[in-house]
C-alpha positions as CSV (number, residue, x, y, z in Angstrom):
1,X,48.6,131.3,10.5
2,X,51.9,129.8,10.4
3,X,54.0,127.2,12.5
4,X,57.7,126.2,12.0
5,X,58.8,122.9,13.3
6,X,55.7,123.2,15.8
7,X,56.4,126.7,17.0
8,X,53.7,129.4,15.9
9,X,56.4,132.1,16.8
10,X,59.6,130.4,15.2
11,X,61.0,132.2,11.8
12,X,62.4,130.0,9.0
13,X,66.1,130.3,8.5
14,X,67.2,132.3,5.7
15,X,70.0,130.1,4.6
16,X,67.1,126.8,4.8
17,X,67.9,124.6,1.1
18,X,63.8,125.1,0.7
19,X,64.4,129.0,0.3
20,X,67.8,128.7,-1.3
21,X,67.0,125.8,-3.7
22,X,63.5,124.9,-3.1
23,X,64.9,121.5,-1.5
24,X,62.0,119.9,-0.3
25,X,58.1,118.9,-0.7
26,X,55.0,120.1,0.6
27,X,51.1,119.2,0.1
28,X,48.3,120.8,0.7
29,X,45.3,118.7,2.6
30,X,41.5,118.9,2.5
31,X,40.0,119.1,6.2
32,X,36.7,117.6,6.7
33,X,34.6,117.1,10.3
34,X,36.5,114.1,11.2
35,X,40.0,115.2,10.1
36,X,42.3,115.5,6.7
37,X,40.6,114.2,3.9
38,X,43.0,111.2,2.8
39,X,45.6,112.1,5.6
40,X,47.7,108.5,5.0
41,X,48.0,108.6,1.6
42,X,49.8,112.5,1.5
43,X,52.1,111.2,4.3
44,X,52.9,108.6,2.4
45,X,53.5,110.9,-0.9
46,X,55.7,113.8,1.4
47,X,57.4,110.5,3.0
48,X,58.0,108.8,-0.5
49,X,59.4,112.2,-2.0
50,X,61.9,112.8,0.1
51,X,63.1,109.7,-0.2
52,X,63.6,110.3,-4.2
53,X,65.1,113.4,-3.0
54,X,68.0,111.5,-1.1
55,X,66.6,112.7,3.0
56,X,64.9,110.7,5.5
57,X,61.8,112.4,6.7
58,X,59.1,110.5,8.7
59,X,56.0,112.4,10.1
60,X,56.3,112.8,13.6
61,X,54.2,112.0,16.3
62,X,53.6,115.5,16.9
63,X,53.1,117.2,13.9
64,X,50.2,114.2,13.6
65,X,48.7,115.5,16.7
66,X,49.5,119.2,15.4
67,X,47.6,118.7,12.0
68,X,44.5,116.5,13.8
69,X,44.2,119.9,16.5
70,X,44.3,122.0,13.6
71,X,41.9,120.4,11.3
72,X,39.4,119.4,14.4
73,X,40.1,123.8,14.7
74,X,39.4,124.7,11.1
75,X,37.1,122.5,9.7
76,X,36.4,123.1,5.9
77,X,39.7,124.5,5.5
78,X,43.2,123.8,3.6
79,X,46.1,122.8,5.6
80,X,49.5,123.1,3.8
81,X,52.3,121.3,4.9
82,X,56.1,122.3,3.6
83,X,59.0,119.9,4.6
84,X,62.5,121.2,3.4
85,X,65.9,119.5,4.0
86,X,66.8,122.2,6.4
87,X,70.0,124.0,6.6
88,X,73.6,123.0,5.5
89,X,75.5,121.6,3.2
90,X,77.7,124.0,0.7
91,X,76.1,125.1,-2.3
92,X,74.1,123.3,-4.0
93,X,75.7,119.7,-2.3
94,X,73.3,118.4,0.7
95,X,74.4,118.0,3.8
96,X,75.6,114.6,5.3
97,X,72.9,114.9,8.4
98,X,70.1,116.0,7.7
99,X,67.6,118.3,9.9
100,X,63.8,119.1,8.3
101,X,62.0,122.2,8.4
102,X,58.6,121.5,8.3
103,X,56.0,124.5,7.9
104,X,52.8,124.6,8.4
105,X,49.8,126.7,7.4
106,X,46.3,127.0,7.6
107,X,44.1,128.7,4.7
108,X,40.1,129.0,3.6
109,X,39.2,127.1,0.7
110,X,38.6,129.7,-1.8
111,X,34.3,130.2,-2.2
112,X,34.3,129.7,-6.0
113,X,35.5,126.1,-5.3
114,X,31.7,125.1,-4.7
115,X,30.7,126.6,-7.8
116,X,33.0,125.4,-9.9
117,X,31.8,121.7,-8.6
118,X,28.6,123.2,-9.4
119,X,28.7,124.8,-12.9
120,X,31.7,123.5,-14.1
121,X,34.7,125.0,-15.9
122,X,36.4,126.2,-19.3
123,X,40.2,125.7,-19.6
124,X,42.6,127.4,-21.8
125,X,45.8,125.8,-23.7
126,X,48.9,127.6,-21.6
127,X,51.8,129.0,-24.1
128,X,53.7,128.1,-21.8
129,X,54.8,124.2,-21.2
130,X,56.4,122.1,-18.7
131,X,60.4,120.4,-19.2
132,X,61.0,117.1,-19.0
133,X,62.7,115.7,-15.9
134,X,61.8,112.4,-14.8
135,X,63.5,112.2,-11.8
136,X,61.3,114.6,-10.4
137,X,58.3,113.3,-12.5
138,X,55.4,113.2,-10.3
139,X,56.9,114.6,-6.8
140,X,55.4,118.0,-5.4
141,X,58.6,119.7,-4.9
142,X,59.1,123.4,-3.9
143,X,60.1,124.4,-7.5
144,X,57.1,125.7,-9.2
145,X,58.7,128.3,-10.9
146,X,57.3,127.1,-14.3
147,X,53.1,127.0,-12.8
148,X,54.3,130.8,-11.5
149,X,55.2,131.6,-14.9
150,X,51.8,130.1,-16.1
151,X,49.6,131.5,-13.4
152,X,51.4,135.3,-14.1
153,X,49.2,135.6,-17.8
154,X,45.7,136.7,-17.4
155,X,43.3,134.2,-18.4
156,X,41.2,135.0,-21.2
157,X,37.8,136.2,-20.9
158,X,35.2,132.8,-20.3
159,X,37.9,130.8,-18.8
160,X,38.9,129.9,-15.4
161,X,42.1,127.9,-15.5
162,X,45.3,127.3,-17.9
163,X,45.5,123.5,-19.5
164,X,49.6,122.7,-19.3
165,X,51.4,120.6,-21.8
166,X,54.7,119.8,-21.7
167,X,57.6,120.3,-24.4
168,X,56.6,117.9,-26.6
169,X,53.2,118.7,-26.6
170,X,51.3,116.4,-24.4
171,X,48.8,117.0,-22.0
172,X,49.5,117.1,-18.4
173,X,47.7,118.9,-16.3
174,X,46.0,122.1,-15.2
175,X,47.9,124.8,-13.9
176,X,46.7,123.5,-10.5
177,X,45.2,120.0,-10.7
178,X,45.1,117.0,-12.3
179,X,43.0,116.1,-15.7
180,X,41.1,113.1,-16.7
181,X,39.3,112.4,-20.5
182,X,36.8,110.3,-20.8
183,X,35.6,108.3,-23.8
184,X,32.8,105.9,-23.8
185,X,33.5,103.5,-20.8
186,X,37.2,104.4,-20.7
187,X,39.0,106.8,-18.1
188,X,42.0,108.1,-19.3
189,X,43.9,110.2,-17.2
190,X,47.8,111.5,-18.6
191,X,50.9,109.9,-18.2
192,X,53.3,111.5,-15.6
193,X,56.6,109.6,-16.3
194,X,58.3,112.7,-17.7
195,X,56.8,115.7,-15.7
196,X,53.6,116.7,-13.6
197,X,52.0,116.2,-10.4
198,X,50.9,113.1,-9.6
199,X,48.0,114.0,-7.0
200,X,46.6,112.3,-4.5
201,X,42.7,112.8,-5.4
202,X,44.0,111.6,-8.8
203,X,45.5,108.7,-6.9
204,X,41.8,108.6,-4.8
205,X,40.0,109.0,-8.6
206,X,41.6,106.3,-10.0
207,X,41.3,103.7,-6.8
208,X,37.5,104.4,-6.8
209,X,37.3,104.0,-10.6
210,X,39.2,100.7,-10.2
211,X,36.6,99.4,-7.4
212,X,33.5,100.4,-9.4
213,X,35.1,97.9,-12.3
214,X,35.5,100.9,-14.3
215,X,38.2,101.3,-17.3
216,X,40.9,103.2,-16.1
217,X,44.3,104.4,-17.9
218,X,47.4,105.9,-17.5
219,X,48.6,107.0,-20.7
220,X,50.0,109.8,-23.0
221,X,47.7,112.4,-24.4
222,X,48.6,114.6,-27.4
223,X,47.4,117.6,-27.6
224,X,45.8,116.5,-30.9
225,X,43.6,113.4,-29.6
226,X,41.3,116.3,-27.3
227,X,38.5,116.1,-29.9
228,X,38.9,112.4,-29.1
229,X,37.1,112.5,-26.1
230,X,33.7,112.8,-24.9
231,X,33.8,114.5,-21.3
232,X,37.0,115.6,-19.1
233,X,37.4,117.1,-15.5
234,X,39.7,118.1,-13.0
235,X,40.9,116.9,-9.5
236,X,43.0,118.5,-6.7
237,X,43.0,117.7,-2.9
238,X,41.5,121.2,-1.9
239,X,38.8,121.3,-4.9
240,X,37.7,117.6,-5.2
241,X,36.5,116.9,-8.6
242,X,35.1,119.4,-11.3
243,X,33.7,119.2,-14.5
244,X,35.5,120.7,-17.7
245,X,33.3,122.0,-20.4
246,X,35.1,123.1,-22.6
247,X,39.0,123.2,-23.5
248,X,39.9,126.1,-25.8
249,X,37.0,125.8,-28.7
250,X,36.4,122.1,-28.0
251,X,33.3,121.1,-26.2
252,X,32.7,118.4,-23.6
253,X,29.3,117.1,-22.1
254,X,29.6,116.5,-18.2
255,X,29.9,112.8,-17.3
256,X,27.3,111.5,-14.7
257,X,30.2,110.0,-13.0
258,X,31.9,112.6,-11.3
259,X,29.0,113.6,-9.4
260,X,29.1,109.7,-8.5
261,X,32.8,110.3,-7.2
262,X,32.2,113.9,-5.7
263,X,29.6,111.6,-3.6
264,X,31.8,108.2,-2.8
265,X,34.8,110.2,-1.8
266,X,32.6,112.9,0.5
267,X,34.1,115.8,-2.0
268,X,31.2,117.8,-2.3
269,X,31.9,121.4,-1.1
C-alpha cells in the first residue's frame, strides 16, 4: 500500500532527485493502539535532515492526519515515510524552489521480531564497512547502497544479522539497527560523528537510561575492545530492543535491563 503526496493512485516521477540521487530522507515508524510509537521525535529527525540537506520540509497538516488514519487502520504495523527533494534542478545541482515528494507505505512487522525480543540474537562481523562522511553522519538518507551491499552475503549459519564497522575499524552498527555494550554500570553505545544511523529508539534508549540515573556514553568502539564488554543489544524503531548473545565467537550474558526498557518504552512485541 502506497501513497504519493497523499494520493494512493499517484506515480512518483521518474526524473524525482530521490530516484536519480537518492536526495532525500525517510524513516520508518512503529504503530501502536494509540498511534506511531515516538511520532514527534522522527518528525523532528526527517525535519532536522533535510535541513542538513539544504531543503525546507515541514510535516504537513495532512500527512499528520494521513499517518494518525493509517496507524489507527493498521495497528501493529510499520509505517515508512520517504521525503525526497522532488524534481528539478540540473544534474546533480538542486533546484532553487523546492517541491517534496513524500511517500508513504504501510508494511507488517516481520513475525520473527517477537522472537528475537524473546531469544535473543547472534551477529556476525560484515567484510564489508561503512566510509566516512560526516556531513551525512547520522541522517537516514536514501543512499543505502553500502547496507545493500552488506545485506546481499548470506549470513552464516547460527547468525541472524551482520555487525558493521566502518573504514577504520570501529563499530557502528548492525546492518539494520543500532548497538549498545554494556560493562558493569556503564552504557556504551558508538559514536556516530563520522558515519551511521543515529536512531530514534537509540535516541529513546539513551533518554530512558538518563532518567533511571544510569551511565550512559557516546563513544568510539574498536573492534578490539568487544571482549571488553559484558552484555550488548540492539535497537530499531520497528524491532524495539533485542538482546545480542553473541558477536562472532565472543559471548555476552543478557542484561536484566533491556527487558526493563522493552517494558518503560511499551516495546514488547
Amino acid at each position: 500500500m502506497f501513497w504519493v503526496n497523499g494520493a494512493s493512485q499517484a506515480s512518483v516521477d521518474p526524473s524525482d532527485r530521490g530516484l536519480a540521487y537518492g536526495d532525500g530522507l525517510f524513516a520508518t515508524m512503529r504503530t501502536g493502539a494509540e498511534g506511531i510509537l515516538f511520532f514527534n521525535a522522527h518528525q523532528a529527525r526527517l525535519t532536522a535532515g533535510a535541513a542538513r540537506l539544504g531543503f525546507q520540509w515541514q510535516m504537513s497538516e495532512a500527512l499528520q492526519q494521513q499517518l494518525h488514519a493509517l496507524a489507527i487502520e493498521y495497528p501493529h504495523h510499520c509505517i515508512k515515510l520517504i521525503v525526497s527533494r522532488g524534481v528539478g534542478g540540473r544534474g546533480y545541482t538542486p533546484p532553487e524552489t523546492v517541491n517534496p515528494t513524500e511517500i508513504v507505505s504501510v508494511h507488517a512487522i516481520p513475525s520473527y521480531y517477537a522472537k528475537w525480543q524473546q531469544a535473543g540474537i547472534c551477529l556476525k562481523t560484515s567484510s564489508i564497512r561503512l566510509g566516512l562522511q560526516p556531513l551525512l553522519a547520522g541522517m537516514k538518507h536514501l543512499n543505502r547502497l553500502e547496507q545493500v551491499l552488506i545485506k546481499s552475503h548470506p549470513l552464516p549459519q547460527g547468525f541472524d544479522d551482520w555487525l558493521v564497522n566502518d573504514i577504520e575499524d570501529n563499530v557502528i552498527e548492525s546492518s539494520m539497527a543500532n548497538v549498545f555494550f554494556i560493562k558493569g554500570n556503564r552504557v556504551i553505545t558508538p559514536s556516530l560523528a563520522q558515519c551511521g544511523v543515529a536512531g530514534v529508539m537509540r535516541e529513546q534508549v539513551m533518554i530512558a537510561l538518563l532518567e533511571q540515573n544510569m551511565n550512559i556514553e557516546c563513544l568510539p568502539v574498536g573492534a578490539e575492545r568487544l571482549i571488553e564488554f559484558d552484555s550488548a543489544f540492539i535497537t530499531n524503531s520497528v524491532l524495539g530492543i533485542v538482546d545480542v548473545l553473541a558477536i562472532d565467537s565472543l559471548k555476552f550474558s543478557r542484561a536484566p535491563i533491556t527487558a526493563q526498557l522493552r517494558q518503560t518504552l511499551s516495546l514488547t512485541l
